[in-house]
C-alpha positions, 0 to 999 in steps of 0.5 A: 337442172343438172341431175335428174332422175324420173319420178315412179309415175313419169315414163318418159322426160320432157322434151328439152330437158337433159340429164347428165346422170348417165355422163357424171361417172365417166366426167369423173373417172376422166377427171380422175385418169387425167388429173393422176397423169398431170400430177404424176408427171409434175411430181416426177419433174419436181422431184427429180435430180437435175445435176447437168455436166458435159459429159451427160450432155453429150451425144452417146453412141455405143461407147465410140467418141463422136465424130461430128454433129448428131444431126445428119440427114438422110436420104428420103429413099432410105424411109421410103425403102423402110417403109416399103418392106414394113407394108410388104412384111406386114401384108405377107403375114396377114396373107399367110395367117389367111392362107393358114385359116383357109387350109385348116377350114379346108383341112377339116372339112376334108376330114369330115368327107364334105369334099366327097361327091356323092 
């Protein structure tokens, strides 16, 4: 039994028996955004101009001839060093909106005299 639902007097289904009703709206809006994707981009790639040549086939960099082959490998150090500054950046803004967070906290219960012995 694929769908199913409980009859007015059954308060609880058999034990092995499955219901989809529940998951059938979700397989189905999946279905949906997945066949809109695939049909989307087949149309695109049916519909588009395919007029190669040289010149659009060549590497572009900034309107400069190239010189040489585009494919040139870097040093590892230049990713780690990259990689490095983006952790290092990231965490000091997360710190300071913290930081921030925790001196307005401070700020307004300064204002409202908890601080103050009494």
């Amino acid at each position: 039994m694929l769908y199913s639902r409980l009859e007015p007097g059954e308060n609880k289904r058999k034990q092995g028996e499955f219901s989809v009703s529940g998951y059938a709206p979700v397989a189905i809006f999946t279905a949906l955004i997945v066949g809109f994707g695939v049909v989307s981009l087949g149309a695109a790639w049916v519909l588009r101009p395919s007029r190669p040549d040289p010149v659009k086939l060549a590497n572009y960099e900034c309107g400069a001839e190239p010189i040489g082959t585009a494919w040139v490998q870097f040093p590892v150090g230049f990713y780690l060093v990259a990689l490095v500054f983006i952790v290092f950046d990231a965490a000091f803004w997360v710190m300071a909106a913290f930081v921030a967070i925790i001196g307005l906290g401070w700020l307004y219960a300064y204002r409202e005299g908890v601080l103050e012995w009494k």
